[in-house]
KEGU-825483 format. One line per 2 residues: their letters; for each residue y negated, x, z of N, C-alpha, C. Coordinates in Angstrom, 2 decimals. Each point is the difference from the previous one (the first is absolute). Layout:
% residues N
a	Y,X,Z,Y,X,Z,Y,X,Z ~ ... $
***
This chain:
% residues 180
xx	-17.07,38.91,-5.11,0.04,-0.35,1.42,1.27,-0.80,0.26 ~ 0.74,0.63,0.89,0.89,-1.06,0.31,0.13,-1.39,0.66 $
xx	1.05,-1.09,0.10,-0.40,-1.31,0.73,0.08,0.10,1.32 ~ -1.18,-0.60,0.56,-0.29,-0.33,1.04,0.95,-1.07,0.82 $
xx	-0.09,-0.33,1.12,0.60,-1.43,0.67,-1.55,-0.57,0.33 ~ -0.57,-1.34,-0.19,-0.60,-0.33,0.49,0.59,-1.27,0.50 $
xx	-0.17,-0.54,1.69,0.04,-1.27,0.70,-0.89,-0.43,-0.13 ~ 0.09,-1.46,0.12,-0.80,-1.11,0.38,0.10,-0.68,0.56 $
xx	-0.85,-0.61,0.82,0.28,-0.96,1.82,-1.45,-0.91,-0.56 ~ 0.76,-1.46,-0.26,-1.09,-0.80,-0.31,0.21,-1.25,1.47 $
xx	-1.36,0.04,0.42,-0.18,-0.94,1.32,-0.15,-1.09,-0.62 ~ 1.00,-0.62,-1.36,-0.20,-1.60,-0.37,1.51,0.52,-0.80 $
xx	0.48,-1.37,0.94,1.44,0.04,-0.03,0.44,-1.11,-1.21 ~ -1.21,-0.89,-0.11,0.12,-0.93,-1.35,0.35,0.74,-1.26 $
xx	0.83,-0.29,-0.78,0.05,0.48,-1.35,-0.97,0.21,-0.96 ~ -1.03,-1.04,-0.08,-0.37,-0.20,-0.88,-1.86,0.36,0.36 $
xx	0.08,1.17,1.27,-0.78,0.48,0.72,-0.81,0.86,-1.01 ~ -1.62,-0.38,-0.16,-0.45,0.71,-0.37,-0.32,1.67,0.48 $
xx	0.38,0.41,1.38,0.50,0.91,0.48,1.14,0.91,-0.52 ~ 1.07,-0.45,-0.37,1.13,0.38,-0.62,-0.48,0.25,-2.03 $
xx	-0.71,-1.00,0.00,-0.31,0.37,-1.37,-1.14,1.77,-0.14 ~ -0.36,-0.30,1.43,-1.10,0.97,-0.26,0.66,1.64,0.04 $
xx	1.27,-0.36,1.08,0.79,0.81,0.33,0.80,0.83,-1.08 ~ 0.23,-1.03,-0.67,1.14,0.38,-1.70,-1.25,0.44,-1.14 $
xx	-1.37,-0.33,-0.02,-0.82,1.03,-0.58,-0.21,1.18,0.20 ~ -0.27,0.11,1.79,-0.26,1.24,-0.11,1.19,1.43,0.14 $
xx	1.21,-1.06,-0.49,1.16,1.24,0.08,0.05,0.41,-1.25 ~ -0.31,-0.96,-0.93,0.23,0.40,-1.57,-0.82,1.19,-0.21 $
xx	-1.23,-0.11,0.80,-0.69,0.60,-0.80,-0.56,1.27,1.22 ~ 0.93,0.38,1.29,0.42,1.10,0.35,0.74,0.66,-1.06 $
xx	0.99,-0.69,-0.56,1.08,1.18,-1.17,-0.37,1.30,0.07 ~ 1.25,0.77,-0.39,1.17,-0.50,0.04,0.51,0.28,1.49 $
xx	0.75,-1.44,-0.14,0.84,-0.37,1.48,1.12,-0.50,-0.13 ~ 0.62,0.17,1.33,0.82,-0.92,0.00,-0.30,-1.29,1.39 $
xx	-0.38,-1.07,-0.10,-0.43,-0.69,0.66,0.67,-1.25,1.05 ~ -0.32,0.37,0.91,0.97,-0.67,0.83,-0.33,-1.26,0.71 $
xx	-0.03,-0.70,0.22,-0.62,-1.48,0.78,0.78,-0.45,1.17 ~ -0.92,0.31,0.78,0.85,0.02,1.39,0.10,-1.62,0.26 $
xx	1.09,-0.16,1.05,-0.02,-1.19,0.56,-0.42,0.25,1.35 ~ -0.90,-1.56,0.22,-0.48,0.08,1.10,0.16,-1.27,0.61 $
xx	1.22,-0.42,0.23,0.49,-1.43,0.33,1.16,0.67,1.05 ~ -1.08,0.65,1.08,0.59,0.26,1.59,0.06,-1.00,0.49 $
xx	1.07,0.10,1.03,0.06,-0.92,1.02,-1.17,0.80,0.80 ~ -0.51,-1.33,1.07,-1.50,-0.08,0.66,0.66,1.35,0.64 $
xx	-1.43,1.05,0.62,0.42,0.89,1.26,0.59,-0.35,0.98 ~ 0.97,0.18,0.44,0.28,-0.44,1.47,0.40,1.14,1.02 $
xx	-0.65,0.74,1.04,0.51,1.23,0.48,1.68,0.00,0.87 ~ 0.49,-2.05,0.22,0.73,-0.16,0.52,1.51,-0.13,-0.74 $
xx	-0.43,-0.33,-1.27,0.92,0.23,-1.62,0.28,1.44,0.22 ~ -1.21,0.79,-0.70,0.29,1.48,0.31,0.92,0.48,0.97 $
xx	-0.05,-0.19,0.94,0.66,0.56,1.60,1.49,-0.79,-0.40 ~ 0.50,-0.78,-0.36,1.17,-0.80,-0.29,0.50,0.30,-1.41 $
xx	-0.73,0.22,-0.94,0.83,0.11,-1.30,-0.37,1.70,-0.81 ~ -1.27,0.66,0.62,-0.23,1.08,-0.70,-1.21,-0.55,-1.40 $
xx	0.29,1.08,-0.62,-1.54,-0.59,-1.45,1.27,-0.24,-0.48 ~ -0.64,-1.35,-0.36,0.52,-0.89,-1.15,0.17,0.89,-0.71 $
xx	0.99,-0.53,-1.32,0.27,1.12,-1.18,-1.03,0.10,-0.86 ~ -0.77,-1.54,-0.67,-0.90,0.02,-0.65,-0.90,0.60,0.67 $
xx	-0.84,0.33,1.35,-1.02,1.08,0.31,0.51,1.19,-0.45 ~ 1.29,0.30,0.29,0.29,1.27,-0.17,-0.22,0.37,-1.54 $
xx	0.63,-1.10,-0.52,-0.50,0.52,-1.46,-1.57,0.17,-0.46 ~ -0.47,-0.76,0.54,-1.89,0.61,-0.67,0.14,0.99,0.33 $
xx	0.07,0.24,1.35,-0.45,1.13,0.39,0.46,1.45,-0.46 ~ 1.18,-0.19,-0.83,0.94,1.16,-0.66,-0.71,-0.25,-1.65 $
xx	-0.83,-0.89,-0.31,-0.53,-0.23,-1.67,-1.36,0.42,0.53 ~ -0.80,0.25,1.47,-0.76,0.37,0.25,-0.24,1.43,0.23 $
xx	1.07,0.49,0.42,-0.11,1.37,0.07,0.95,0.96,-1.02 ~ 0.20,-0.56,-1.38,0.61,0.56,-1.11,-1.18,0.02,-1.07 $
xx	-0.76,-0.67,-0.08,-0.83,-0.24,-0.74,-1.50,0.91,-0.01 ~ -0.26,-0.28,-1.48,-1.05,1.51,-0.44,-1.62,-0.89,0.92 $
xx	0.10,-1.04,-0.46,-1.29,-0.40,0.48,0.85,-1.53,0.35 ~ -1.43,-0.88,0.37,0.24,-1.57,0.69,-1.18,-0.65,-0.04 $
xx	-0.01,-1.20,-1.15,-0.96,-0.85,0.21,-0.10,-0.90,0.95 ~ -1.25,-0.84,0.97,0.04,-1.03,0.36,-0.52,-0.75,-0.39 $
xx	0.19,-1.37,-0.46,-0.73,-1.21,-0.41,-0.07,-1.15,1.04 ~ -1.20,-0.18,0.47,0.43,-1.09,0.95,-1.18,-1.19,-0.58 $
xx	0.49,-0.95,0.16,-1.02,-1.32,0.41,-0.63,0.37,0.69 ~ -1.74,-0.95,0.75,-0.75,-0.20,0.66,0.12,-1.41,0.78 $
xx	0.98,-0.04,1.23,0.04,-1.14,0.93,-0.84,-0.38,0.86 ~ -1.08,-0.53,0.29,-0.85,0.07,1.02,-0.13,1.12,0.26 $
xx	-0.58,0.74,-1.35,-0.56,1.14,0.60,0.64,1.31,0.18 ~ 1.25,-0.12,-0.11,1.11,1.06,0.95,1.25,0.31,-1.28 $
xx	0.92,0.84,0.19,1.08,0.27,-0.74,0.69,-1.27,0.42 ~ 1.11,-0.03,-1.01,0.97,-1.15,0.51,1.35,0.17,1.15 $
xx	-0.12,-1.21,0.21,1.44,0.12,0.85,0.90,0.97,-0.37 ~ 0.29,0.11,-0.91,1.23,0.17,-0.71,-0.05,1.61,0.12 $
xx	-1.29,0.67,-0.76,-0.57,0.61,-0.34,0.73,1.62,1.93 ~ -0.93,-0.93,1.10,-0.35,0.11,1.06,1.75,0.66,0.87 $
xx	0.85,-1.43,-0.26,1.12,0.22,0.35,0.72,0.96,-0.91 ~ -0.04,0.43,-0.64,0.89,1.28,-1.16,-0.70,1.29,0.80 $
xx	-0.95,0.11,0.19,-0.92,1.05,0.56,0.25,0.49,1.46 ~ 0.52,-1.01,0.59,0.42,-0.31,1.69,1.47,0.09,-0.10 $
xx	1.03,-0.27,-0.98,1.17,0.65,0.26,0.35,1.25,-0.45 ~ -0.80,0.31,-1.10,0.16,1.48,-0.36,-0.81,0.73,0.77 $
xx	-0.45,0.12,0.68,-0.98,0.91,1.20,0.95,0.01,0.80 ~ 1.38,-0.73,0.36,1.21,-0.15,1.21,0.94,1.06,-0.81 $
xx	-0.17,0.60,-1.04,1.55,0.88,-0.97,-0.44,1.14,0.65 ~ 0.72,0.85,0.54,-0.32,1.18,0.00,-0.89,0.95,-1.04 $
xx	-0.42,1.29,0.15,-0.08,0.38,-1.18,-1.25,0.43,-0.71 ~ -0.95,-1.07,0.54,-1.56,0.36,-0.72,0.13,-0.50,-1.64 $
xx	0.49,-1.07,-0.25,0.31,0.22,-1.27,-1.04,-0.23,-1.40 ~ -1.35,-0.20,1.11,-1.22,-0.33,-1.04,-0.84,1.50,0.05 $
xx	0.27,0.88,0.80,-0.69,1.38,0.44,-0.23,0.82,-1.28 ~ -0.97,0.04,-0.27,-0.84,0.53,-1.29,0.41,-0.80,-1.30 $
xx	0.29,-1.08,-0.09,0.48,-0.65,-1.17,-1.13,-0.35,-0.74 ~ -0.48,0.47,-0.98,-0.82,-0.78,-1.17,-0.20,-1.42,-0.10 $
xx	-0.97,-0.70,1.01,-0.16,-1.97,-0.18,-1.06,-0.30,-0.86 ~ -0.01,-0.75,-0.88,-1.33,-0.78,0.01,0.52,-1.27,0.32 $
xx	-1.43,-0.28,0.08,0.18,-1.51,0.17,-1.09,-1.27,-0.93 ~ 0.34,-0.95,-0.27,-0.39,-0.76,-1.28,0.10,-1.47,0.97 $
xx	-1.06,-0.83,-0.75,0.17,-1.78,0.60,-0.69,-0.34,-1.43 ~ 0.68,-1.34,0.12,-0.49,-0.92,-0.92,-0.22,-1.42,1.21 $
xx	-1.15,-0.69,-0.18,-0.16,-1.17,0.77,-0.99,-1.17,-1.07 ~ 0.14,-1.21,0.68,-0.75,-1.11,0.14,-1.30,0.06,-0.19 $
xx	-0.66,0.87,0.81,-1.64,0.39,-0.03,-0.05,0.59,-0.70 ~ -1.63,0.50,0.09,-0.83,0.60,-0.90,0.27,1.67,0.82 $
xx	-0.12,-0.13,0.79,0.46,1.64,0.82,1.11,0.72,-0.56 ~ 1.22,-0.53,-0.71,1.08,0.46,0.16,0.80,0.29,0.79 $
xx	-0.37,0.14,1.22,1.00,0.54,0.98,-0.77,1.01,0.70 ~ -0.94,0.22,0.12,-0.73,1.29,0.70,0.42,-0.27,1.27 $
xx	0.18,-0.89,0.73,0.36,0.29,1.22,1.36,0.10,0.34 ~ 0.77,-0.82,-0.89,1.39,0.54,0.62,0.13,1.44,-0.54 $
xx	-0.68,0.79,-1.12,0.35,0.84,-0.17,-0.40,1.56,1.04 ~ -0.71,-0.66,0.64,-0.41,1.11,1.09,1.15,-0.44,0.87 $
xx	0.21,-1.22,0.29,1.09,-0.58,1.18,0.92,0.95,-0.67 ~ 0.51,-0.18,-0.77,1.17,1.00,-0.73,0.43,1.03,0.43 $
xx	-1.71,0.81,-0.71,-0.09,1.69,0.41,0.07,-0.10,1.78 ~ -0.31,-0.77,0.47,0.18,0.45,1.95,1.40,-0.12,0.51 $
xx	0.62,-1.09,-0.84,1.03,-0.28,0.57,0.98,1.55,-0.61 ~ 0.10,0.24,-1.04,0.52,1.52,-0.34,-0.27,1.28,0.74 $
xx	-1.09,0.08,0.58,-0.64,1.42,0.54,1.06,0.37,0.76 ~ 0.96,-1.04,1.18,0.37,0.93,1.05,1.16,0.74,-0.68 $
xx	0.47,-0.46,-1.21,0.94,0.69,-0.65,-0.02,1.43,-1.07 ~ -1.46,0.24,0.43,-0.31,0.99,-0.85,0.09,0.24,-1.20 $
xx	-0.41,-0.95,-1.35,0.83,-0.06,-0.90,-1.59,1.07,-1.02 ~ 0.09,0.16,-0.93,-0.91,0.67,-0.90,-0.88,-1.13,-0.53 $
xx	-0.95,-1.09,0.51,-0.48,-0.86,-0.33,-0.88,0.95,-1.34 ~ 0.13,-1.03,-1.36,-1.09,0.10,-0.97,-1.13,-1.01,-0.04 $
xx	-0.70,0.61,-0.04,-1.54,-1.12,-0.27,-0.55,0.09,-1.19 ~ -0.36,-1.14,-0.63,-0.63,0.10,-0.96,0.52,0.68,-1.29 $
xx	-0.09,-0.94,-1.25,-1.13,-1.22,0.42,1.12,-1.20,0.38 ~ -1.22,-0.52,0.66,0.57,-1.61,0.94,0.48,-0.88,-1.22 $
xx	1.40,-0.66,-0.15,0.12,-0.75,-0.94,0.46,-1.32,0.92 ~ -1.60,-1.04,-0.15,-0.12,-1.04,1.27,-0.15,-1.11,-1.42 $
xx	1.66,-0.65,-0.47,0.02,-1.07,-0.97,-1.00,-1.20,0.66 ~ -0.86,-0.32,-0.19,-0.87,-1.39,0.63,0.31,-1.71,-0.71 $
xx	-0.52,-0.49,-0.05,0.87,-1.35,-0.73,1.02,-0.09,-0.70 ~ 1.50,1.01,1.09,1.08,0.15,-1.00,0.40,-1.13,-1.24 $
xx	0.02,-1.05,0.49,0.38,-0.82,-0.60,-0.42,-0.43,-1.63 ~ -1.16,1.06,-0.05,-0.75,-0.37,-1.74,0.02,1.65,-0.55 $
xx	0.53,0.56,0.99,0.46,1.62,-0.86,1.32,-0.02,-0.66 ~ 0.78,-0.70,-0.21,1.40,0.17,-0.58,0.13,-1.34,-1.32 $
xx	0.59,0.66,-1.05,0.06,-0.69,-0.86,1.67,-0.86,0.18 ~ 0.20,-1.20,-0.83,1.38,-0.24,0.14,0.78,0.87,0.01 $
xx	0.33,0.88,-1.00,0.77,0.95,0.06,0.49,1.08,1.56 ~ -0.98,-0.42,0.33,-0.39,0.94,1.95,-0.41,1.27,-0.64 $
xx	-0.84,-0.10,-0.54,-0.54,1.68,-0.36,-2.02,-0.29,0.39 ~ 0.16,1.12,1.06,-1.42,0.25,0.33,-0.76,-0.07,-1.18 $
xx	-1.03,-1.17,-0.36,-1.07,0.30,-0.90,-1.23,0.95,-0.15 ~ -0.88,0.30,1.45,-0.86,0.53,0.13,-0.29,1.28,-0.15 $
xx	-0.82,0.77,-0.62,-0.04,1.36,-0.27,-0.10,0.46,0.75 ~ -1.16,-0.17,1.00,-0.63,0.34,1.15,0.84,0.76,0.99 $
xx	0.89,-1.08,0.19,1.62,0.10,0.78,0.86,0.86,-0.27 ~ 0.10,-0.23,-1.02,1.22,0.94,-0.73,-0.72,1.80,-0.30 $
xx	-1.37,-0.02,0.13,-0.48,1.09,-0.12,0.32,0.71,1.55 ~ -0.26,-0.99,0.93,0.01,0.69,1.69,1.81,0.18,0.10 $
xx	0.73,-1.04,-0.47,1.30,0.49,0.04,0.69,1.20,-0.96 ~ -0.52,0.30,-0.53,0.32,1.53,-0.76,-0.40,1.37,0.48 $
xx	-2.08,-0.37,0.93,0.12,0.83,0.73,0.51,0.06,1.28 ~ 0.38,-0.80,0.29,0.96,0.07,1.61,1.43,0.46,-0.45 $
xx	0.45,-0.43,-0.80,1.65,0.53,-0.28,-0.47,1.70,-0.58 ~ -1.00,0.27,-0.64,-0.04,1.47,-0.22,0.14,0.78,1.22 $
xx	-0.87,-0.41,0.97,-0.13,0.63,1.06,0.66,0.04,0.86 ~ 0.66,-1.18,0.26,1.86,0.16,0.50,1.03,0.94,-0.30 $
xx	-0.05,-0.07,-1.43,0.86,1.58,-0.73,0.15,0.98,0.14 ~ -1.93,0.36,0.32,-0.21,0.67,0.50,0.46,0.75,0.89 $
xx	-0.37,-0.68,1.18,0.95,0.14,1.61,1.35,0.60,-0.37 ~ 0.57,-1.19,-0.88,1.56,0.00,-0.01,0.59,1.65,-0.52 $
xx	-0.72,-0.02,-0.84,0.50,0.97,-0.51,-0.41,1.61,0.49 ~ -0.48,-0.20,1.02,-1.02,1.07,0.55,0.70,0.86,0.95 $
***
């Protein structure tokens, strides 16, 4: 099989984001890839920026690592409930590129959180906020990290089987798509 491109758009802009860790698992173990980690340190939406400067270059660039790419993970936090800021605004300037550039694209989407839920709700917030872009949403299985904070060993390597079992079948089934 040849390499894939897989992106990643993690809605936790912290480094040391158990999001981002969850993000760099489940690319390894998409393989083989070549894996890309988007930046998502937009300037805020502004439709009055837009009208005065055009898409920023950095939108322009996701949106060109968005529509080159075999598949696209999302990882977001659970903020009150909702995707993150961050998360929200990347989504709202790339919907301004011409292009359609999420239109049948292979997504899943993945959270690691604080609670015991994992993220079940931002992860539906997720999947709604994607729909108008038509992208190839995968479901299942749900990989909803819950007390991120006691799933990662020093090293930052996911301990849990459980986890790492739902993230092998979600990256299979991504491949799937991708390669389809």
């Amino acid at each position: 099989m040849s390499e894939l491109t897989l992106l990643g758009l993690s809605g936790s802009l912290r480094k040391a984001s158990t999001n981002r860790l969850l993000m760099h698992e489940a690319a390894k173990r998409f393989s083989p890839t070549h894996f890309i980690e988007a930046n998502l340190r937009l300037p805020l939406y502004d439709g009055d920026l837009e009208e005065a400067n055009g898409i920023p270059a950095e939108v322009q660039t996701l949106a060109d690592q968005i529509k080159t790419a075999d598949a696209v993970i999302v990882v977001t936090p659970e903020y009150n409930k909702m995707i993150s800021g961050v998360l929200k605004n990347a989504l709202d300037w790339v919907s301004r590129v011409p292009g359609g550039v999420w239109a049948d694209k292979p997504v899943a989407v993945l959270s690691a959180t604080a609670g015991r839920s994992g993220g079940e709700q931002t992860q539906a917030t997720a999947r709604h906020a994607l729909l108008p872009f038509q992208p190839r949403l995968v479901v299942g299985p749900d990989v909803l990290v819950g007390a991120n904070y006691e799933q990662w060993n020093d090293a930052g390597e996911l301990t849990n089987d459980r986890y790492l079992a739902a993230i092998d079948g979600l990256m299979a089934k991504l491949k799937s798509e991708a390669t389809r």
